[in-house]
C-alpha positions as CSV (number, residue, x, y, z in Angstrom):
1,X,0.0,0.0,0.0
2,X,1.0,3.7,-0.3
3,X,0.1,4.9,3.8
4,X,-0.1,8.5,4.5
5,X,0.1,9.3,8.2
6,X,0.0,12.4,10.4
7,X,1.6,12.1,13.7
8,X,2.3,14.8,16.8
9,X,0.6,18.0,17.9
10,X,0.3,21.3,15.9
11,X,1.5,24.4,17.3
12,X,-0.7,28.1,16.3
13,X,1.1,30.8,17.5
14,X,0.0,33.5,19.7
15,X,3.2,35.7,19.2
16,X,6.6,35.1,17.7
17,X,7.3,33.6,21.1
18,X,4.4,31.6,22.0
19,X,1.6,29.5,20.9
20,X,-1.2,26.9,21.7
21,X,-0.3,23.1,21.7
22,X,-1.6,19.9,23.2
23,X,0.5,17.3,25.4
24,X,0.9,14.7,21.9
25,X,4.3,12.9,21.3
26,X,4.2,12.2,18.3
27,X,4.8,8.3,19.5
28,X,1.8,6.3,18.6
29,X,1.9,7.8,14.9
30,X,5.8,7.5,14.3
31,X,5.0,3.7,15.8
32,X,2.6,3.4,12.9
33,X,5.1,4.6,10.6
34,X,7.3,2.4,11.8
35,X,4.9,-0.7,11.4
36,X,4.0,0.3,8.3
37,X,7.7,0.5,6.9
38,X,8.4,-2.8,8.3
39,X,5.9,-5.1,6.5
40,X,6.9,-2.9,3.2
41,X,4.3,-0.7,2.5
42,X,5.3,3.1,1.1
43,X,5.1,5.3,3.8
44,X,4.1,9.3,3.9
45,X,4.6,10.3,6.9
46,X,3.5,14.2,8.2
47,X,4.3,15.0,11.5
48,X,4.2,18.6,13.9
49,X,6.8,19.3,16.3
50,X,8.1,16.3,18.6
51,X,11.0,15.0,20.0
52,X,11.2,11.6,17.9
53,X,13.5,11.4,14.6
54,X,11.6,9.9,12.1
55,X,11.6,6.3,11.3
56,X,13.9,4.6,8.3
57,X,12.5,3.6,5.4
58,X,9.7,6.3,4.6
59,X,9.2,7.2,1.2
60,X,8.2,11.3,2.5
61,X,8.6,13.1,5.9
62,X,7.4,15.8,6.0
63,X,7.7,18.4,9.2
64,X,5.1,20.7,9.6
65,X,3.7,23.5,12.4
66,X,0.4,24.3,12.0
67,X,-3.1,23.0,11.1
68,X,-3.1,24.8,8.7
69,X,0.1,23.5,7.2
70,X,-0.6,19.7,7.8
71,X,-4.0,20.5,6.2
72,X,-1.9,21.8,3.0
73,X,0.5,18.7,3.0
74,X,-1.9,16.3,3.6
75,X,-4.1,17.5,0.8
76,X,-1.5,17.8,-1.8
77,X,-0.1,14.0,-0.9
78,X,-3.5,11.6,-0.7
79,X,-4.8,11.6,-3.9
80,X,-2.3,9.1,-4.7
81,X,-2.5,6.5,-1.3
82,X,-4.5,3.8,-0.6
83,X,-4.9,4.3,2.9
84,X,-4.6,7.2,5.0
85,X,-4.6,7.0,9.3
86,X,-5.1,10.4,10.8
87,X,-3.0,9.7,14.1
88,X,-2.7,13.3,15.1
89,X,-3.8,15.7,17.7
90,X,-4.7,18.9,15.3
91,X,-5.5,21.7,17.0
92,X,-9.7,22.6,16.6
93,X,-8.6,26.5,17.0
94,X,-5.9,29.1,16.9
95,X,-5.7,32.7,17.5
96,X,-7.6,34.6,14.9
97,X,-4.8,37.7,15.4
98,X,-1.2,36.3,15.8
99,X,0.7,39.6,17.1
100,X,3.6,40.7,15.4
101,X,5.6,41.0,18.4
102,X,5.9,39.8,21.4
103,X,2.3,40.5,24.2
104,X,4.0,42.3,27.0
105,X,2.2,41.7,30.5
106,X,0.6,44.7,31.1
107,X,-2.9,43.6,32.6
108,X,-4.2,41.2,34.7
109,X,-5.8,39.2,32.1
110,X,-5.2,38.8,29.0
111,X,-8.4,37.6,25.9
112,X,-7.5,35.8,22.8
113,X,-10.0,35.5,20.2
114,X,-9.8,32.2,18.6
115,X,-11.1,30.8,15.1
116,X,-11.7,27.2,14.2
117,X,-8.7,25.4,12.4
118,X,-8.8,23.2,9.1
119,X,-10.6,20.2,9.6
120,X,-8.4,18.0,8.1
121,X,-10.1,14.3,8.8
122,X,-13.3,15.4,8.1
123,X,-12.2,17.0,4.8
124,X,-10.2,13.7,3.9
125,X,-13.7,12.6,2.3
126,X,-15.5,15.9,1.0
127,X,-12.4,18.2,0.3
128,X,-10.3,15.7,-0.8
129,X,-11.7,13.3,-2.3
130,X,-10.2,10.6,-0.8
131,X,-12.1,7.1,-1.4
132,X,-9.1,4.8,0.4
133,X,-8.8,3.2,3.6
134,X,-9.6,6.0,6.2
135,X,-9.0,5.7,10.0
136,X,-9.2,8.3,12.8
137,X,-8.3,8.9,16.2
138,X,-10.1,10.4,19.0
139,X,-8.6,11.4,22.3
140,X,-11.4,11.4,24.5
141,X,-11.8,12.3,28.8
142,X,-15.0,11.3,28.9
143,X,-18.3,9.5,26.9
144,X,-15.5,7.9,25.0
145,X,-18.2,5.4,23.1
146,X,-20.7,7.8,22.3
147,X,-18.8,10.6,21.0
148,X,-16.3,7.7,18.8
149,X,-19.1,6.8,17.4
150,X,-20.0,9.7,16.4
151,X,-17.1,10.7,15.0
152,X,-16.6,7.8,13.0
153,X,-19.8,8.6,11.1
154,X,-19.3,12.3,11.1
155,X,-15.6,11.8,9.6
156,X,-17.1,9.3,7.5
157,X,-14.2,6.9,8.1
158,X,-13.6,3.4,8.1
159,X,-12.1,2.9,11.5
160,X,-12.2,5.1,14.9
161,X,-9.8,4.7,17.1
162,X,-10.5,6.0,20.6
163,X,-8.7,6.3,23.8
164,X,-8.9,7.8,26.9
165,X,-6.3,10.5,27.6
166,X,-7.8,10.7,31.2
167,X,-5.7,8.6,32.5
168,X,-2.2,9.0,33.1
169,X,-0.8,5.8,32.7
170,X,-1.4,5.3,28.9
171,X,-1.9,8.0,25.7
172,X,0.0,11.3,25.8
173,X,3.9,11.1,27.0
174,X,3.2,7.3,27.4
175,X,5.1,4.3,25.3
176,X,1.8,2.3,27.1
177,X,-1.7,2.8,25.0
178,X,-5.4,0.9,25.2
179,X,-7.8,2.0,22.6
180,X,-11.5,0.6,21.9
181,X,-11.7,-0.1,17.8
182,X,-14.5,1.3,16.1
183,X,-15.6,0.1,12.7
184,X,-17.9,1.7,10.2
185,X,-20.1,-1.9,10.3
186,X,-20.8,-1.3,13.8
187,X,-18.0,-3.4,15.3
188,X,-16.2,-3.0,18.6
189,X,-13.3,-4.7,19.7
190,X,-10.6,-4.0,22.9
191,X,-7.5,-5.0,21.6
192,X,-5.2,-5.6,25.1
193,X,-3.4,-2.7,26.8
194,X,0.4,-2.8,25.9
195,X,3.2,-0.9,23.9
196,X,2.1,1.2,21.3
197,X,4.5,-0.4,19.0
198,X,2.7,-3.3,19.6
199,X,-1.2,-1.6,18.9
200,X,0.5,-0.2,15.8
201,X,1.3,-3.7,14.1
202,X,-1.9,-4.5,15.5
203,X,-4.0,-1.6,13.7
204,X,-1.2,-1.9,10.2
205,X,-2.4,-5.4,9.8
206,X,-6.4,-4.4,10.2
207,X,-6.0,-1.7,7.8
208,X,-4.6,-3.8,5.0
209,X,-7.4,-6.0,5.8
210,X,-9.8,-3.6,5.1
211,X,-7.5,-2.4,2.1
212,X,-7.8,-6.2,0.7
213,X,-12.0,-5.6,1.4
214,X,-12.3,-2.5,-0.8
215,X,-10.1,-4.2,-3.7
């Protein structure tokens, strides 16, 4: 297969100096990558700002910032994959204004106005065109089944994959993940808890299932 995966957080500025992130490592989706290299697929791999160097093997990294930027570099890349697993934690806004120079503390408080970012899974279908494989990820705290489900139909992909970031012993920072699978038939399966390296074999080898379905 030609795999195009998005890994990591995005970063929208505030200021040259600071900006708005999320706590995402970047490791489930570089252990994807990864998994994907190793049982020989081509790889297209676009990932924001994280400590990880990317894995041997890919056909494309890309290193990107924004939203806004992964939006751009995803859309001019899957036209030509087979399978695409949106694995990271985009920003859903940034600032509308980002100031030229650096905000000085001059007040107590301080408002930002923010703006919705470029919704990059959900455009994978209707902006794109994509007709692949298409998995998604959601990060969840709490009603973890309901809203999945919800975004696996809203996204209109094949596969939701959902954990909860509530807890501190798997997800964000963690080498540890459990996830519940969501499929677009209205299966649900609970893998086991254990490495991500390990979940990411596990979710390479049910995507080229489902690759093998579509034909």
């Amino acid at each position: 297969m030609r795999l195009l995966l998005t890994a990591g957080p995005t970063r929208e500025a505030i200021d040259p100096v600071r900006y708005i992130t999320n706590r995402s490592s970047g490791k489930m989706g570089h252990a994807l990558a990864e998994a994907a290299v190793s049982k020989g697929h081509e790889v297209i791999l676009i990932s924001g700002p994280v400590a990880l160097a990317p894995p041997a093997g890919l056909a494309e990294f890309v290193a990107v910032e924004s939203a806004r930027e992964m939006f751009e570099a995803v859309r001019d890349r899957i036209g030509k994959c087979d399978a695409a697993i949106f694995c990271a934690a985009v920003a859903d806004y940034r600032p509308r204004r980002i100031a030229e120079r650096k905000i000085k503390k001059t007040g107590d408080t301080l408002t930002l106005e923010l703006e919705k970012t470029e919704d990059i899974l959900g455009g994978a279908r209707t902006v794109f065109g994509f007709a692949g494989v298409l998995v998604g990820f959601a990060a969840e705290t709490d009603n973890l089944d309901a809203n999945a489900r919800a975004k696996l139909e809203r996204k209109d992909c094949d596969l939701l994959v959902a954990n909860d970031v509530s807890r501190r012993d798997i997800g964000f920072d963690s080498g540890e993940n459990e996830v519940r699978l969501f499929y677009r038939d209205g299966r649900v399966e609970d893998p086991p808890m254990g490495a991500k390296s390990a979940i990411a074999e596990r979710l390479i080898r049910i995507v080229e299932t489902l690759a093998t379905q579509q034909g």
